[in-house]
mmCIF file of the N, C-alpha and C atoms, coordinates in Angstrom:
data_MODEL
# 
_entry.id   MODEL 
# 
loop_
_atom_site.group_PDB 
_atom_site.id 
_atom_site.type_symbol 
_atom_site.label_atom_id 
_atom_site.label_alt_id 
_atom_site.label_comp_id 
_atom_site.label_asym_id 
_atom_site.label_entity_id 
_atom_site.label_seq_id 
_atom_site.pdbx_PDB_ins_code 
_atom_site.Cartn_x 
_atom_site.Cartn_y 
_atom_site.Cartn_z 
_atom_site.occupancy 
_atom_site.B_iso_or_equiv 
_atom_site.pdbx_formal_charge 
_atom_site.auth_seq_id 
_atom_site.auth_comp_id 
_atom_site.auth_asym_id 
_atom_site.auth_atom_id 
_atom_site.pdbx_PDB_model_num 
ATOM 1   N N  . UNK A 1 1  ? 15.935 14.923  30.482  1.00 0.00 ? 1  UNK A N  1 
ATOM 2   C CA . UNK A 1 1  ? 16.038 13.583  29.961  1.00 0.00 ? 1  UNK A CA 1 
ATOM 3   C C  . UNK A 1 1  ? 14.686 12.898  30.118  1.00 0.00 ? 1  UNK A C  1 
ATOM 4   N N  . UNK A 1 2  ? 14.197 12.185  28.793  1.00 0.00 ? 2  UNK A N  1 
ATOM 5   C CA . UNK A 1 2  ? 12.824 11.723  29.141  1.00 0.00 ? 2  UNK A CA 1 
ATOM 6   C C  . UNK A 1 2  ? 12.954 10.148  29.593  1.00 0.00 ? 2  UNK A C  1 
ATOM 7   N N  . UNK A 1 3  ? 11.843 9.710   29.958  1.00 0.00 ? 3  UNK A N  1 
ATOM 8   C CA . UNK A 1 3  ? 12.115 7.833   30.658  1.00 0.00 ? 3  UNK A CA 1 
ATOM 9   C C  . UNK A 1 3  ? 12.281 7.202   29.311  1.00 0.00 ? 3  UNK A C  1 
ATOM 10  N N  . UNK A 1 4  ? 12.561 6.284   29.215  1.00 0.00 ? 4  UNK A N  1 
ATOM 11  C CA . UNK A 1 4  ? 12.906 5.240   28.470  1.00 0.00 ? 4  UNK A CA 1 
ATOM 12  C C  . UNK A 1 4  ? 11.375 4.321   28.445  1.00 0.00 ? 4  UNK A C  1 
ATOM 13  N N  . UNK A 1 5  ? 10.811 4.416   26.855  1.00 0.00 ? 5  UNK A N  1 
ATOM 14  C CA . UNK A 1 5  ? 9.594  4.427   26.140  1.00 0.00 ? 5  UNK A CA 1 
ATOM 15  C C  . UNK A 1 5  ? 9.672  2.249   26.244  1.00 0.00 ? 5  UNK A C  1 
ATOM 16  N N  . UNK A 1 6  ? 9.416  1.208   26.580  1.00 0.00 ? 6  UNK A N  1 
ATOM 17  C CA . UNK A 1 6  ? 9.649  0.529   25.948  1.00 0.00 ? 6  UNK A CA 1 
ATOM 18  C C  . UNK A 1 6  ? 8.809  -0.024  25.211  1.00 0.00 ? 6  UNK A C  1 
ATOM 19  N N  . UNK A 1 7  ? 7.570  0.361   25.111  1.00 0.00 ? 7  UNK A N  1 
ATOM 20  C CA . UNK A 1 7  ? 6.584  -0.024  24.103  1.00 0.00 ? 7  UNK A CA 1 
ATOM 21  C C  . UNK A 1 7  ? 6.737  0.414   22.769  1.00 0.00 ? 7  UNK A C  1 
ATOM 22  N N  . UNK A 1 8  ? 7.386  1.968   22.943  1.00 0.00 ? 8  UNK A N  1 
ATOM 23  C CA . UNK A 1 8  ? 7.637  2.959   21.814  1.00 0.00 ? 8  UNK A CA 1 
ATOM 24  C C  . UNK A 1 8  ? 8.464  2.154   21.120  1.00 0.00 ? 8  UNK A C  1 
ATOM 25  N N  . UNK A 1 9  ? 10.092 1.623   21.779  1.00 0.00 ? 9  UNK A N  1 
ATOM 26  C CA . UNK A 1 9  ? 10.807 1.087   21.163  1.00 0.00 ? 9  UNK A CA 1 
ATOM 27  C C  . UNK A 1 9  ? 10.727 0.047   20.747  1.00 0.00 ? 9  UNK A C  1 
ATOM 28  N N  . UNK A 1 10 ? 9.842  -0.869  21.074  1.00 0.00 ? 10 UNK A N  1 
ATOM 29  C CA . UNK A 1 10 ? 9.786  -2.581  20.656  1.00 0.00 ? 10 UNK A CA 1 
ATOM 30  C C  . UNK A 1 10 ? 8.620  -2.067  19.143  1.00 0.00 ? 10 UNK A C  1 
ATOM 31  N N  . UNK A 1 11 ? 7.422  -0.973  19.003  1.00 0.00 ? 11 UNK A N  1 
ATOM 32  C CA . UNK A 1 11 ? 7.089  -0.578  17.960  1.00 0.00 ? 11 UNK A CA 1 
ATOM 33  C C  . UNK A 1 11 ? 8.178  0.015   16.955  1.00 0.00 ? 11 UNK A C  1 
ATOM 34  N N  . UNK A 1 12 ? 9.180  0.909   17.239  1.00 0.00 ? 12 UNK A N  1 
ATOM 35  C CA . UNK A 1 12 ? 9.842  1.068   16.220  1.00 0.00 ? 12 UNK A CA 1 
ATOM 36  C C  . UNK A 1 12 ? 10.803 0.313   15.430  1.00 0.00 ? 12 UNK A C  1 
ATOM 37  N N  . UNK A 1 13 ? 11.585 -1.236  16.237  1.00 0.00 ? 13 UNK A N  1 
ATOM 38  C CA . UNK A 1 13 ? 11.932 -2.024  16.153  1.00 0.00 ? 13 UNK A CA 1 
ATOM 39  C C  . UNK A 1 13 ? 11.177 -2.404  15.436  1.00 0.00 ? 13 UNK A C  1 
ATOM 40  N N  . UNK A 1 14 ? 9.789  -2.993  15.989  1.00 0.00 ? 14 UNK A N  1 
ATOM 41  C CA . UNK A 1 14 ? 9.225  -3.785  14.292  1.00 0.00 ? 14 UNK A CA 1 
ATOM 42  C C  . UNK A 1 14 ? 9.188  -3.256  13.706  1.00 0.00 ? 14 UNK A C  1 
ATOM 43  N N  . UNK A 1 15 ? 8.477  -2.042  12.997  1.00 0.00 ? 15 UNK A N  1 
ATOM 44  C CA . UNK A 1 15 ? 8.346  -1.558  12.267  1.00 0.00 ? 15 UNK A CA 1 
ATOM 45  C C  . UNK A 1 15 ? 9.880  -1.614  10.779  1.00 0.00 ? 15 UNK A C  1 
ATOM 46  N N  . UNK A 1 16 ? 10.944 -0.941  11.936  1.00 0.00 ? 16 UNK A N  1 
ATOM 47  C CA . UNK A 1 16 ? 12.021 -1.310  11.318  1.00 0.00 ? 16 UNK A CA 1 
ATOM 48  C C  . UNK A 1 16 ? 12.166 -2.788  10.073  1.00 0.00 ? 16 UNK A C  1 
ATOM 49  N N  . UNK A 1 17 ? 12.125 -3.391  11.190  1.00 0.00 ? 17 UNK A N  1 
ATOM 50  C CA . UNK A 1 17 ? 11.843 -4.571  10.493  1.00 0.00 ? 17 UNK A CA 1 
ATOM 51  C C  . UNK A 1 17 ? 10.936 -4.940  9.477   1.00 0.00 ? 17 UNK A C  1 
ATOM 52  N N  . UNK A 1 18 ? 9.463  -4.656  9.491   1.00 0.00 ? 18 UNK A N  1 
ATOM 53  C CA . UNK A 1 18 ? 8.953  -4.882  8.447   1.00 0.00 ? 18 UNK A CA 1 
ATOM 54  C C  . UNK A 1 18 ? 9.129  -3.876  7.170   1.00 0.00 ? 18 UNK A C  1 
ATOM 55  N N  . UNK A 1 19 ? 9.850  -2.893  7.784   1.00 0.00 ? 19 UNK A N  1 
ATOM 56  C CA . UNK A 1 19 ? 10.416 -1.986  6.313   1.00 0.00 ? 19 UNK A CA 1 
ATOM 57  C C  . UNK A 1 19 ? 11.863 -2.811  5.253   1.00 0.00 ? 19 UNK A C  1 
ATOM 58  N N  . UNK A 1 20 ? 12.074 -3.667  6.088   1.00 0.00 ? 20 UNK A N  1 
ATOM 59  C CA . UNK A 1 20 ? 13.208 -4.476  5.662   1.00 0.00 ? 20 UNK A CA 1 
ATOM 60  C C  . UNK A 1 20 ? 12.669 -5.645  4.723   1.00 0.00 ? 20 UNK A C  1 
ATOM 61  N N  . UNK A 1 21 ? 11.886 -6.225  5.590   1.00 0.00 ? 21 UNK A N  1 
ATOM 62  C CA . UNK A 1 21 ? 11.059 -7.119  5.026   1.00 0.00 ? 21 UNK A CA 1 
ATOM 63  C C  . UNK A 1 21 ? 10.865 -6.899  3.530   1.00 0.00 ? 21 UNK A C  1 
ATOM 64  N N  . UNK A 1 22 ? 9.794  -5.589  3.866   1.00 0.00 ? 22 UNK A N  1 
ATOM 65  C CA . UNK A 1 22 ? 9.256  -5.150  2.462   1.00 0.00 ? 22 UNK A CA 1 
ATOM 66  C C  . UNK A 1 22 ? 10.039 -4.837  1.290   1.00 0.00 ? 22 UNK A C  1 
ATOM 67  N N  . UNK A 1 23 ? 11.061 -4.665  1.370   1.00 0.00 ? 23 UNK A N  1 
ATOM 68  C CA . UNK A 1 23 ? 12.114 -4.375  0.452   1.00 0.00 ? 23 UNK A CA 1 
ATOM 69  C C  . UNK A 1 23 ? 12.499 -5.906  -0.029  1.00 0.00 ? 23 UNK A C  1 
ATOM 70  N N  . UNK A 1 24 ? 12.945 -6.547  0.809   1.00 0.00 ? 24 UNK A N  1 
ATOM 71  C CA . UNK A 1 24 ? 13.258 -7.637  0.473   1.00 0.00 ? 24 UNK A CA 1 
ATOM 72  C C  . UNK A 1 24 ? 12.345 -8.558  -0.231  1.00 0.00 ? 24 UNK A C  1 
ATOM 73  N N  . UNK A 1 25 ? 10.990 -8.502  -0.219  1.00 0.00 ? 25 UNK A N  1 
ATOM 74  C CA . UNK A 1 25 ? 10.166 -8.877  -0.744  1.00 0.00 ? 25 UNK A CA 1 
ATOM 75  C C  . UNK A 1 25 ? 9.820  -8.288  -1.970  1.00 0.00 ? 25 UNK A C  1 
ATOM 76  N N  . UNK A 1 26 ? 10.228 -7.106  -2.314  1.00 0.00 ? 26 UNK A N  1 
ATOM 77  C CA . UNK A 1 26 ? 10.350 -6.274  -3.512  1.00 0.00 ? 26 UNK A CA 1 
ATOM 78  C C  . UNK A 1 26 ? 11.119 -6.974  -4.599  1.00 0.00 ? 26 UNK A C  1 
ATOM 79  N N  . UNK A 1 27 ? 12.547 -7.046  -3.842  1.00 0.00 ? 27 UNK A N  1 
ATOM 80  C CA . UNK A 1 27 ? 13.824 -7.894  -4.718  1.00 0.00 ? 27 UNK A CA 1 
ATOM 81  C C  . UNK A 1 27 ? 13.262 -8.933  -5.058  1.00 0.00 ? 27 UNK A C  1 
ATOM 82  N N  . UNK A 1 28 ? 12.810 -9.802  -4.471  1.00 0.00 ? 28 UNK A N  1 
ATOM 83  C CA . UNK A 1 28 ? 12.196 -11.280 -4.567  1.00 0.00 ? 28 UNK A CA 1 
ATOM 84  C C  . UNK A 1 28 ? 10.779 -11.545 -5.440  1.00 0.00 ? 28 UNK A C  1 
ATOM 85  N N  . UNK A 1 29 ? 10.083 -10.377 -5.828  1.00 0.00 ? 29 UNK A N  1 
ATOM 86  C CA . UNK A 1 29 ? 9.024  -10.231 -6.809  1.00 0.00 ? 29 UNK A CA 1 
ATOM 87  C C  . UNK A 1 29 ? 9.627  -9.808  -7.762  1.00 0.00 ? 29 UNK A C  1 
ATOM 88  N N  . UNK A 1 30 ? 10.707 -9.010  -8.350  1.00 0.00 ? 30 UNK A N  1 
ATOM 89  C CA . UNK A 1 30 ? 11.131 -8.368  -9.467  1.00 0.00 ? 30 UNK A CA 1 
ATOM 90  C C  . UNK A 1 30 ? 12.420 -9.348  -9.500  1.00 0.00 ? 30 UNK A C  1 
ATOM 91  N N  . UNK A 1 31 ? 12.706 -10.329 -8.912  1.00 0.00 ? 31 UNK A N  1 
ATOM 92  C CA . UNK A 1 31 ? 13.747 -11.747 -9.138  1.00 0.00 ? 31 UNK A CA 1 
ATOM 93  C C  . UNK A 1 31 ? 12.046 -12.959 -10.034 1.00 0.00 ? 31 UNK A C  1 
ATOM 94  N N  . UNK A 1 32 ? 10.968 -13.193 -9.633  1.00 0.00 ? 32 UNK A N  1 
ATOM 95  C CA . UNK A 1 32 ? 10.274 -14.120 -9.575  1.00 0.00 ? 32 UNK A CA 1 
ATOM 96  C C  . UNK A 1 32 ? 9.833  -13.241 -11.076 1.00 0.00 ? 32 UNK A C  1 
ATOM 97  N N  . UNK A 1 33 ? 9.526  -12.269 -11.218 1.00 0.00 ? 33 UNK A N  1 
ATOM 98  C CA . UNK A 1 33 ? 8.940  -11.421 -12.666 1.00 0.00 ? 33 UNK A CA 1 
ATOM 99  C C  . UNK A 1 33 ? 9.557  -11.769 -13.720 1.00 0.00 ? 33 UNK A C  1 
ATOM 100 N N  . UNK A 1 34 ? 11.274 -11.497 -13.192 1.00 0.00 ? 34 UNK A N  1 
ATOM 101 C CA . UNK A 1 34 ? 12.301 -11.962 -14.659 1.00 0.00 ? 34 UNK A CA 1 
ATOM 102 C C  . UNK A 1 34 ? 12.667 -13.314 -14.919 1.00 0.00 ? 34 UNK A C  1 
ATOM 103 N N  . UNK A 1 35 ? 12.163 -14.376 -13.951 1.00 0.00 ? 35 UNK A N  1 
ATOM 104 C CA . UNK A 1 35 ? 12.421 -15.303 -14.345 1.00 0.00 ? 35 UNK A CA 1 
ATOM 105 C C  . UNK A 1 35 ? 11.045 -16.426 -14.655 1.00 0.00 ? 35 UNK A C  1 
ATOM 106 N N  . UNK A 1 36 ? 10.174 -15.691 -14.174 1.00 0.00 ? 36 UNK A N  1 
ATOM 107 C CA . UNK A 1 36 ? 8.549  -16.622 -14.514 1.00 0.00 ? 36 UNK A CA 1 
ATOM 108 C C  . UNK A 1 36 ? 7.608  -16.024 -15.489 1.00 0.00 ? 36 UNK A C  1 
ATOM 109 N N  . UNK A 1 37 ? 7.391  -14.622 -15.655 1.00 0.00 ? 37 UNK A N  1 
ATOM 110 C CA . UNK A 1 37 ? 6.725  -13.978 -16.447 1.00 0.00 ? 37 UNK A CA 1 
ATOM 111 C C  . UNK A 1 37 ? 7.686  -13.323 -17.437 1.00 0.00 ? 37 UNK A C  1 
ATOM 112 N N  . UNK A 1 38 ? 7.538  -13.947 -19.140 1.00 0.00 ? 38 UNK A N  1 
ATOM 113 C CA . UNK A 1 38 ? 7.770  -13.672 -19.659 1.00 0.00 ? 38 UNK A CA 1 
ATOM 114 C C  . UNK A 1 38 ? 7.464  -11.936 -20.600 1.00 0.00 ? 38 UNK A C  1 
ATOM 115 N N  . UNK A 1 39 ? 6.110  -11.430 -19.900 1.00 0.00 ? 39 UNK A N  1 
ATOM 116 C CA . UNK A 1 39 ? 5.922  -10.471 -20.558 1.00 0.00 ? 39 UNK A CA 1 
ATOM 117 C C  . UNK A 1 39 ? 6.016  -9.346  -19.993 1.00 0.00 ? 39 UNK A C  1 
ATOM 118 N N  . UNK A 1 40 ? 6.738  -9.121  -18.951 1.00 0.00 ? 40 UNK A N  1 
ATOM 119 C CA . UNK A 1 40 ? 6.797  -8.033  -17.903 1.00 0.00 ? 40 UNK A CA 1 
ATOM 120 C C  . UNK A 1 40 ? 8.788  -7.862  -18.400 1.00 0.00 ? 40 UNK A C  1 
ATOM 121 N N  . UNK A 1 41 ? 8.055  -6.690  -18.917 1.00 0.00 ? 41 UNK A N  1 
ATOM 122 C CA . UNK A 1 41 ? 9.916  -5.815  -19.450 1.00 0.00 ? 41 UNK A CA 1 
ATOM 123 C C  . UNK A 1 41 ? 10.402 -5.484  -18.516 1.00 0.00 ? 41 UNK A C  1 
ATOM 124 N N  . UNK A 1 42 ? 11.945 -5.922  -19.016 1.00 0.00 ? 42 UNK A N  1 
ATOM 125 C CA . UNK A 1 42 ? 13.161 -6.165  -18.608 1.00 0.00 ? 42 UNK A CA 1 
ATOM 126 C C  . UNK A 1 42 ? 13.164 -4.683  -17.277 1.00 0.00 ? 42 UNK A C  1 
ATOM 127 N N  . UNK A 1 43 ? 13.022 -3.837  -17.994 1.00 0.00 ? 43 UNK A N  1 
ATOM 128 C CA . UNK A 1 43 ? 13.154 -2.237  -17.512 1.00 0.00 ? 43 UNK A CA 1 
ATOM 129 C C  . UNK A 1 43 ? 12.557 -2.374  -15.759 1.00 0.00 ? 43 UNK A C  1 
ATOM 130 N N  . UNK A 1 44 ? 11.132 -2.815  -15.841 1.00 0.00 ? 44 UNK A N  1 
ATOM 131 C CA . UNK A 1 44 ? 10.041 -2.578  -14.771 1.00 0.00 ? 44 UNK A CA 1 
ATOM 132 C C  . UNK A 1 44 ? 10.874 -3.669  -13.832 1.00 0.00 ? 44 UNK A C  1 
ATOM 133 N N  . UNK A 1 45 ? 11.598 -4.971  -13.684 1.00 0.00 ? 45 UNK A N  1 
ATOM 134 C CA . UNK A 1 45 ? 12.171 -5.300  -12.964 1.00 0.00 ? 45 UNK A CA 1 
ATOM 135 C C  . UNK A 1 45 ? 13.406 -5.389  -12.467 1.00 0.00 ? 45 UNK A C  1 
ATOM 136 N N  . UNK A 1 46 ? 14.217 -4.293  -13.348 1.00 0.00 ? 46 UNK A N  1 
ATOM 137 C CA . UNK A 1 46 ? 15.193 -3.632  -12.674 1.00 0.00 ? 46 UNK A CA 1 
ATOM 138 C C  . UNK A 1 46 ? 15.100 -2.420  -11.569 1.00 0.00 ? 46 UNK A C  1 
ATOM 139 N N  . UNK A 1 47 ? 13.881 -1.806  -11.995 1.00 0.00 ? 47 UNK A N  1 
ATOM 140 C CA . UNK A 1 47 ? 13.391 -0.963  -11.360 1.00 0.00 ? 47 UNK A CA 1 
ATOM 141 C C  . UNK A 1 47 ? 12.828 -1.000  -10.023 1.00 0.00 ? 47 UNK A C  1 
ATOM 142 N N  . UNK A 1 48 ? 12.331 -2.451  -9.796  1.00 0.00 ? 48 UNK A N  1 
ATOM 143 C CA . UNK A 1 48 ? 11.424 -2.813  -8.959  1.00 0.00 ? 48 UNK A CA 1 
ATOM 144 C C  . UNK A 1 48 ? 12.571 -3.169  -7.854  1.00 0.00 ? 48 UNK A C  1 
ATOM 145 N N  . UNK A 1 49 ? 14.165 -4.040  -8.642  1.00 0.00 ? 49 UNK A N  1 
ATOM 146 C CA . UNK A 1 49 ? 15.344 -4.589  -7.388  1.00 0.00 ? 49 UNK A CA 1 
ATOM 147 C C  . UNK A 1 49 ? 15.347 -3.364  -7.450  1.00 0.00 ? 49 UNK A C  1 
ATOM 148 N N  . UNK A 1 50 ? 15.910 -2.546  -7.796  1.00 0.00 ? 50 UNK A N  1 
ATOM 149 C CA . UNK A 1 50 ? 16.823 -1.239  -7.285  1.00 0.00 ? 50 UNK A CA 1 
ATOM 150 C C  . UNK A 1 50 ? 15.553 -0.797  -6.203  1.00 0.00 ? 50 UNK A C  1 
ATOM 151 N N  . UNK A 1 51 ? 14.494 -0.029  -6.481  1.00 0.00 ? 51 UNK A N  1 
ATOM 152 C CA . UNK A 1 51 ? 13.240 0.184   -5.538  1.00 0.00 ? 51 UNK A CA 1 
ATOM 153 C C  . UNK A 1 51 ? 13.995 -0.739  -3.539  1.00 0.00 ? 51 UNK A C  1 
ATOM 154 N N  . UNK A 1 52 ? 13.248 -2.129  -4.085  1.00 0.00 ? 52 UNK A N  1 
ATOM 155 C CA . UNK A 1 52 ? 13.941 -2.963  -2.896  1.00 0.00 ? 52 UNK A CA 1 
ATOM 156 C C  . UNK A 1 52 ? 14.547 -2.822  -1.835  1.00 0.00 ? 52 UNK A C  1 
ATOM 157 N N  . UNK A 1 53 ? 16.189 -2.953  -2.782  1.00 0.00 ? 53 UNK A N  1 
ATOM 158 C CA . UNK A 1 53 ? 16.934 -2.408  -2.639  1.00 0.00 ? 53 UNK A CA 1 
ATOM 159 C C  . UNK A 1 53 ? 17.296 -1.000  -1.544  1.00 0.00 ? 53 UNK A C  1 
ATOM 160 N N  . UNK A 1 54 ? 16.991 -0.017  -2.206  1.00 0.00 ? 54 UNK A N  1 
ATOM 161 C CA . UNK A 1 54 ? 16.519 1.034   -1.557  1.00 0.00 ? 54 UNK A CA 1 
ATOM 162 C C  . UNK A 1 54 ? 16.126 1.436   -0.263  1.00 0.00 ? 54 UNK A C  1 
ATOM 163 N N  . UNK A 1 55 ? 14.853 0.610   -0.225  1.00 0.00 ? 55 UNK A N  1 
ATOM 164 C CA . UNK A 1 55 ? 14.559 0.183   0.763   1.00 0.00 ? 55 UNK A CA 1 
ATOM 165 C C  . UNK A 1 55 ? 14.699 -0.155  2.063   1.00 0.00 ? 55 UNK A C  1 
ATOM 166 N N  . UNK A 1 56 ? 15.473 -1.543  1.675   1.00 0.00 ? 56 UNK A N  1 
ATOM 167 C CA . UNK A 1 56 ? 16.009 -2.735  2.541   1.00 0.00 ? 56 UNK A CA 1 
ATOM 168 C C  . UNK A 1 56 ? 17.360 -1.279  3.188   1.00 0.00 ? 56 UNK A C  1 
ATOM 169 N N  . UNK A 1 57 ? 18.184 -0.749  2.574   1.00 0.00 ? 57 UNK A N  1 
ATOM 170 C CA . UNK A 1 57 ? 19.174 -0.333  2.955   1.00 0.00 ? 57 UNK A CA 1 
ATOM 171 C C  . UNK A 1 57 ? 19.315 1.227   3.380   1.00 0.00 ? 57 UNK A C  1 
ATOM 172 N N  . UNK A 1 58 ? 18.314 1.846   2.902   1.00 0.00 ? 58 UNK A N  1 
ATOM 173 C CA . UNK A 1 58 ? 18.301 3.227   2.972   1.00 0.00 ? 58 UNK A CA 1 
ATOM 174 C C  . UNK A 1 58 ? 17.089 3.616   4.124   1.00 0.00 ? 58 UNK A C  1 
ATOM 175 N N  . UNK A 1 59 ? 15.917 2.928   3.756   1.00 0.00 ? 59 UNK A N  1 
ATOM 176 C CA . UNK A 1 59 ? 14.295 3.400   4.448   1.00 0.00 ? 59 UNK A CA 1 
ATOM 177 C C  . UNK A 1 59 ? 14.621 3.319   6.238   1.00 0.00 ? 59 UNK A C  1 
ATOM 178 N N  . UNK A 1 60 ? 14.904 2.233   6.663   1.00 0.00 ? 60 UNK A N  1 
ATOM 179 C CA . UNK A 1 60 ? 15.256 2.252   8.286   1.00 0.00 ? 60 UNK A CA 1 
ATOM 180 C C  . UNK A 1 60 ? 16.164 3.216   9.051   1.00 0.00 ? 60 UNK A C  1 
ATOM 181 N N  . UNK A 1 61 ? 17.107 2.986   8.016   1.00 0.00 ? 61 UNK A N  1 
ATOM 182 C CA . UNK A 1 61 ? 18.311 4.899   8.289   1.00 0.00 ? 61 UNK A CA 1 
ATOM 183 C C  . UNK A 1 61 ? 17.770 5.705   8.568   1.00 0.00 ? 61 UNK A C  1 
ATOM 184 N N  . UNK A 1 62 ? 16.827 6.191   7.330   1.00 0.00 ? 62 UNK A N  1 
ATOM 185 C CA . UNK A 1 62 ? 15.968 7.723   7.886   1.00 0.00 ? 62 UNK A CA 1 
ATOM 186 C C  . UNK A 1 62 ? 15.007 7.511   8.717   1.00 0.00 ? 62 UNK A C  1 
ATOM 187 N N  . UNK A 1 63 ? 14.518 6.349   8.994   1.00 0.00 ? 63 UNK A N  1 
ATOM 188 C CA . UNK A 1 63 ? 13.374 6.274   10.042  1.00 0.00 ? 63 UNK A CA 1 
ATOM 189 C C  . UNK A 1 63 ? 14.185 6.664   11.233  1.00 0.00 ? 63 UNK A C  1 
ATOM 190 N N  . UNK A 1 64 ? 15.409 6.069   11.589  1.00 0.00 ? 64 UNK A N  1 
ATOM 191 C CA . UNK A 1 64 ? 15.531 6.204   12.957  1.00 0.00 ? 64 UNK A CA 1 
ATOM 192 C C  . UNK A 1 64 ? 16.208 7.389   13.126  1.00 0.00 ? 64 UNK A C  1 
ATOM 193 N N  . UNK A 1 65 ? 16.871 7.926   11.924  1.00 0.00 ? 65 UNK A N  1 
ATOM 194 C CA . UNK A 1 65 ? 16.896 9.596   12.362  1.00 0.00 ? 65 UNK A CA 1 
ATOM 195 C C  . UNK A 1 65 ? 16.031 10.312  12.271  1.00 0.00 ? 65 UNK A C  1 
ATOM 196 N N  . UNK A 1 66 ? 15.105 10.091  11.786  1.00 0.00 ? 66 UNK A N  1 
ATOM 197 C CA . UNK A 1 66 ? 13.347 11.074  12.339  1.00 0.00 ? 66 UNK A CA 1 
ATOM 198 C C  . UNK A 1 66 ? 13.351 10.801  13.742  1.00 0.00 ? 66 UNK A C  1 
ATOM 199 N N  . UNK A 1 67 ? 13.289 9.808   13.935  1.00 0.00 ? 67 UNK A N  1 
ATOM 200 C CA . UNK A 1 67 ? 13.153 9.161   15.154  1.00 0.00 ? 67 UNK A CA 1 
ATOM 201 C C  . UNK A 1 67 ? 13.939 9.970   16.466  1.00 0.00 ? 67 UNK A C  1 
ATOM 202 N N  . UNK A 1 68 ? 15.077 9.777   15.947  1.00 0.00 ? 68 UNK A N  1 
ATOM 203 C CA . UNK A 1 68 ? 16.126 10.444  16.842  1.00 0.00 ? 68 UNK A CA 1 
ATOM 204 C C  . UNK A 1 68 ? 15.871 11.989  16.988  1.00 0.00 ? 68 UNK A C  1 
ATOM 205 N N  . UNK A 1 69 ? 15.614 12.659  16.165  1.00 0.00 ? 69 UNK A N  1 
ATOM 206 C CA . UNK A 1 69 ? 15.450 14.255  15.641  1.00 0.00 ? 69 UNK A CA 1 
ATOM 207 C C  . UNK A 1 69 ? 13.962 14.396  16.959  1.00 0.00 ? 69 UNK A C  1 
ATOM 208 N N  . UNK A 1 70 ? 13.412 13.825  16.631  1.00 0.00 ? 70 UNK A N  1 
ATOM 209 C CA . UNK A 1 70 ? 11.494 13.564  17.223  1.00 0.00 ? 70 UNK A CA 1 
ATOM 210 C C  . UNK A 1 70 ? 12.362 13.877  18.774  1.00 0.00 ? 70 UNK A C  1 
ATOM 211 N N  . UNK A 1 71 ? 12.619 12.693  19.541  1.00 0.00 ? 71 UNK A N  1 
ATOM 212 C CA . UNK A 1 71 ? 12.980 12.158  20.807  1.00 0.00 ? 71 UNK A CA 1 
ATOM 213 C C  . UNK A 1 71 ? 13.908 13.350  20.777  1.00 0.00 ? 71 UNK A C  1 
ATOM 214 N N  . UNK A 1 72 ? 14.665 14.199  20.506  1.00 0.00 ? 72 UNK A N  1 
ATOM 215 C CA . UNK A 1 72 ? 15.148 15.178  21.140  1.00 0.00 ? 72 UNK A CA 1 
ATOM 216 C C  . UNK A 1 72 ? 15.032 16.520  21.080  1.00 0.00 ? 72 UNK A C  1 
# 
């Protein structure tokens, strides 16, 4: 059993977090595209929420099972 990292963990915690962030900030540029810039197709900001999306809900999952996989 190894010691308990807490620098390791308060880094993967943020990190976490700013992967959340970034997604969410994805949604919120491809929300601001379809409704302020008229010349940016329809397509590229569906693409961009779903991307987000993605992101926000999927990217931290696999981080912390790398994570987990790593640590054991």
């Amino acid at each position: 059993m190894s010691e308990f990292d807490e620098s390791k963990a308060k880094e993967r915690f943020m990190l976490l977090n700013l992967v959340r962030l970034a997604g969410i900030a994805l949604v919120l540029v491809a929300i601001a595209f379809s409704q302020l810039a008229s010349n940016v197709p329809a397509a590229l900001n569906i693409v961009l929420g779903l991307m987000g999306m993605g992101i926000f809900f999927f990217w931290p999952r696999r981080l912390a099972s790398q994570w987990k996989s790593d640590d054991e």
